[in-house]
N, C-alpha and C positions, 0 to 999 in steps of 0.2 A: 239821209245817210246816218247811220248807226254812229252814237258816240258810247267810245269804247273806254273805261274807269283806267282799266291797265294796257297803255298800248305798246307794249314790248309781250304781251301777249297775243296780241288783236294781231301781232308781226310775225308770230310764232308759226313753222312751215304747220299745214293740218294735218296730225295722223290720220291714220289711212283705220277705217273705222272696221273690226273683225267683224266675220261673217261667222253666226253664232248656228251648229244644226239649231232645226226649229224641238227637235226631240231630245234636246238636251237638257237632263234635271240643271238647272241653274240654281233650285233653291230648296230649304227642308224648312217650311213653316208649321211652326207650332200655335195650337190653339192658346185661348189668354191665360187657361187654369180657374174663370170664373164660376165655371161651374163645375168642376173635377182636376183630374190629373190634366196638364197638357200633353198632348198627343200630336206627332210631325205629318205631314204632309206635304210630299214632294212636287215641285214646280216644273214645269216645265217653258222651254224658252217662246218658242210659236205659240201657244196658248197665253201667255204673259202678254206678250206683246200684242196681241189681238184685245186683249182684256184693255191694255191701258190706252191703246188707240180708239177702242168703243169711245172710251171714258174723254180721251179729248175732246171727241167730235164732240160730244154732247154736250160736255161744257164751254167750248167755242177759244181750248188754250193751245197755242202756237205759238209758231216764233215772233219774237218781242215779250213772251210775257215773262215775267220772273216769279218763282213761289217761296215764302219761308212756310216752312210747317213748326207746329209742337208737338210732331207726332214721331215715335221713333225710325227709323226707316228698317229696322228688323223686326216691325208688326207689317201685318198683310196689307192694311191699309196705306201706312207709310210707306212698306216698298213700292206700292202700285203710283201712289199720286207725289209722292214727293221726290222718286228716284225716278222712276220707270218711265209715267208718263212724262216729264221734261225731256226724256232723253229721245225717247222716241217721238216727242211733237216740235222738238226745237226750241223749248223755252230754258229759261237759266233756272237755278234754285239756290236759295242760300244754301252756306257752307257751315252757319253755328247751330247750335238746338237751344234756340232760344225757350224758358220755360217760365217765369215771371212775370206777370202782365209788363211793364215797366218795359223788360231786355224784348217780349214780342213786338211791343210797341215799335221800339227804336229799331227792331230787324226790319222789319214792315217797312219805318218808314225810310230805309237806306237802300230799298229796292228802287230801281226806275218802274213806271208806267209803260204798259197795265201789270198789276200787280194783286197775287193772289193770295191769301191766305189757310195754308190746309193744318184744321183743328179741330177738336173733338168736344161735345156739351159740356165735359167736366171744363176745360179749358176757358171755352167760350163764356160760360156764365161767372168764369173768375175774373176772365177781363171785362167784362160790361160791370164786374158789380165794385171796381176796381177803383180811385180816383185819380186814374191815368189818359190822358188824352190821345183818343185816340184817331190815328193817322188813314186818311181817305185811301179806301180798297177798290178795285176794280172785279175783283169776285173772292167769295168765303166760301169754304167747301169744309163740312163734318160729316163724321161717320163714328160710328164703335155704339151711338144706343141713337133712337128717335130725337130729336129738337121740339118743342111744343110749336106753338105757331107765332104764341105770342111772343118768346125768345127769339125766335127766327125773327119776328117784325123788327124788336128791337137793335136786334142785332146788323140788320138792313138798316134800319137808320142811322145809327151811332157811323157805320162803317162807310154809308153812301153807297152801299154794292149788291148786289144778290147774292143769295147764301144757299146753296144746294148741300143737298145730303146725298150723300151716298148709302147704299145698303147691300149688304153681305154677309161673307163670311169666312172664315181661313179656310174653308172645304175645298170653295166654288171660287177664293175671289172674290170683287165687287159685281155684284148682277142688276141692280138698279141706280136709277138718282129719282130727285122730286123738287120742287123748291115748296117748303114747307108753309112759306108766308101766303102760301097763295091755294097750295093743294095738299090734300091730303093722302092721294094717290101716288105711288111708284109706277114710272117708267121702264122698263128693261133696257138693258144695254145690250146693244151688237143686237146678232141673232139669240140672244139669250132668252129661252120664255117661263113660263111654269107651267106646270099641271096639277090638277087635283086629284088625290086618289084616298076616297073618304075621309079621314080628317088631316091627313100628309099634305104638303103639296111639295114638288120636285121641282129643282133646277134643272135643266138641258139647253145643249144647243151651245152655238155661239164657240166662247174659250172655254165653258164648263166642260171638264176634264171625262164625267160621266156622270149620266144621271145622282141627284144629291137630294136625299133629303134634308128638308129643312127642319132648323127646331123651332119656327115660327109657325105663328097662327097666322094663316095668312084667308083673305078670300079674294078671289079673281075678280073684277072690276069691268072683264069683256073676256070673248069665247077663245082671243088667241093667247091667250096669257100673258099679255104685255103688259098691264096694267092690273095693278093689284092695291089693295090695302093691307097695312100689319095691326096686329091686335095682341100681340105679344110671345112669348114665348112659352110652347106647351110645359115643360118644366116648372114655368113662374106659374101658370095658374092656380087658383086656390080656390078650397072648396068647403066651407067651414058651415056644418049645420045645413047645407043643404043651397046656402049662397056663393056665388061665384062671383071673383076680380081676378084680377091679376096683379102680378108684384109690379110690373110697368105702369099702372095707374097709380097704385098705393103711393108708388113712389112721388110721383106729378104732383099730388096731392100734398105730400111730405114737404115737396120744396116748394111748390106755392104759397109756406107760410111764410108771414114776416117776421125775421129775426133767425129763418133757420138756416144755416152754411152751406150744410152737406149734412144728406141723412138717407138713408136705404133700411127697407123691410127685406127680416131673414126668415129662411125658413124653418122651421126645425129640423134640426140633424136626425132626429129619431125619433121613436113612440116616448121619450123622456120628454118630449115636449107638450106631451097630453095634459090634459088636467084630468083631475079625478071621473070625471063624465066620460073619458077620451077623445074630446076635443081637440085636437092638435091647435095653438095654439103661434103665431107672430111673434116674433121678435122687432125690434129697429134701433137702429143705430145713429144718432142725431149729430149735429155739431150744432150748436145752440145756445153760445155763452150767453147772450142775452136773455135767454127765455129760461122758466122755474118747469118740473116735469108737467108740474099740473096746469098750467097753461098753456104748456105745449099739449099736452093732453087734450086739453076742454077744446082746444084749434083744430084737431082732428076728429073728437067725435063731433064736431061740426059739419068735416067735410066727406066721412065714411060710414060704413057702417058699425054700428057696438062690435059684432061678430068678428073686426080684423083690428080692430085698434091693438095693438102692438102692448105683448105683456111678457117680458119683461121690455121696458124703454132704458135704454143707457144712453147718457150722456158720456161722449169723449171729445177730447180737445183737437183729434184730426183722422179723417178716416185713412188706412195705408193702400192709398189706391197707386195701380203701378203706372208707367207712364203713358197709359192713353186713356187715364180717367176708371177703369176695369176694378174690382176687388173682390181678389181672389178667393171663394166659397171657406176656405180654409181659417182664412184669416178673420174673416166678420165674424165667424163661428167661435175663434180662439179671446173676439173684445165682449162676445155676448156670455163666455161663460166665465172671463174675468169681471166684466161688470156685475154679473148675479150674484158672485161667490165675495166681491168685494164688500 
């Protein structure tokens, strides 16, 4: 028998739940701005609700479970797992926006069992690096960039729970999950698959509203497109002298140092980032009070190649990332030419 916190609630007659058309815009989302202007994209009700029904099944949440997220619920991500699918699967969700390891901690742990947590890498790697105690999960679920595997381990441990990612995007929605500690592979959700069409590959099917491309590098993993691997975003790649990374690597690399916070590779805004050869030429943006340039430095041409090591490096004391971890093309762009000119 259900024990109820407020039972002058649990008394309360049940409204009578509305019947929504399924072809009703219910919502106008905008992309993050990370890598341009943001741009709206309208929602539809029956496609939503197919979308965050895929997404329970998959991760096994229904009634009894309860979620706090730190995600905002007017990003796409948020709306789908932290609004949408409770409503539609029967589970409760907190009511604060907890954003401080400390106030996540304590939302977390004023939930009943089982109990979820939906939160994003920036997030996730503030509360594991955090010295806050932290309280037993029953599932962890992030999206908005990859998770490493080894952050994933640890973050299964620390939590006692499993930690699935999601993957998507404002276009399409969420279109995969994976659990990262264990595979490196994406699942599709629902009827959702992909296809390949020379270096593209396309969303369909399922809640995807119409065919989508992606601006990931992705390669199929089997013939029905359920399974796939990402490799980054064609935009991030980079191609200097003739070698090729990606800024999703550089990055990995960047915070796998010790002593570094938070830090992200830019790219140049323009051919003003050439050098005299016409190189185009890296930027990055560190937080690293511990660390001197040139030790951070010599810790990367460790783990990179000479050709991307990042010219100019700035040190800042916190990157203005907005609230789901994201920083907006605009803004890195505005600390990298105050840092040169400083």
């Amino acid at each position: 028998m259900p024990v109820f916190r407020y039972p002058e609630l649990a008394a309360a007659p049940h409204a009578q739940v509305p019947e929504i058309d399924a072809a009703q815009v219910v919502a106008e989302v905008f992309t993050s701005g990370s890598t341009g202007t943001p741009l709206p994209h309208p929602k539809h009700w029956g496609r939503l609700v197919d979308n965050v029904r895929a997404e329970a099944a998959r991760l096994g949440v229904g009634p009894g479970h309860a979620l706090v997220g730190t995600v905002p619920p007017q990003h796409m991500y948020g709306l789908e797992s932290t609004v949408l699918m409770p409503l539609q699967c029967g589970a409760a969700f907190h009511a604060g926006h907890p954003f401080y390891p400390a106030d996540v901690a304590a939302a977390l742990a004023e939930l009943p069992r089982p109990r979820a947590l939906v939160t994003t890498p920036y997030h996730l790697r503030t509360l594991l690096a955090a010295e806050t105690a932290l309280p037993a999960a029953d599932l962890l679920l992030s999206a908005t960039a990859p998770l490493s595997a080894a952050t994933a381990a640890e973050a299964e441990t620390r939590f006692g729970a499993p930690l699935f990612e999601i993957y998507g995007c404002t276009e399409t929605g969420q279109l995969a999950s994976r659990r990262p500690a264990r595979d490196a592979a994406w699942q599709t959700l629902g009827a959702v698959c992909l296809r390949q069409d020379g270096d593209s590959a396309w969303a369909e099917g399922g809640h995807v509203e119409r065919p989508t491309r992606l601006g990931d590098v992705v390669e199929l993993a089997d013939e029905d497109g359920r399974r796939f691997l990402l490799h980054g975003r064609h935009a991030d790649l980079v191609n200097i002298a003739g070698k090729r990374t990606s800024l999703a690597y550089l990055n990995h690399q960047l915070h796998a140092i010790p002593g570094v916070r938070d830090g992200v590779f830019v790219l140049p805004a323009d051919e003003a980032g050439a050098n005299p050869e016409g190189v185009r030429r890296l930027s990055a943006l560190v937080v690293a009070p511990d660390l001197t340039p040139a030790a951070l430095m010599q810790a990367l041409r460790a783990r990179i190649d000479p050709l991307f090591l990042p010219r100019p490096l700035v040190f800042v004391e916190a990157l203005p990332r907005n609230t789901t971890g994201k920083l907006a093309a605009a803004a890195a762009q505005a600390l990298i030419a105050h840092g040169v000119s400083a």
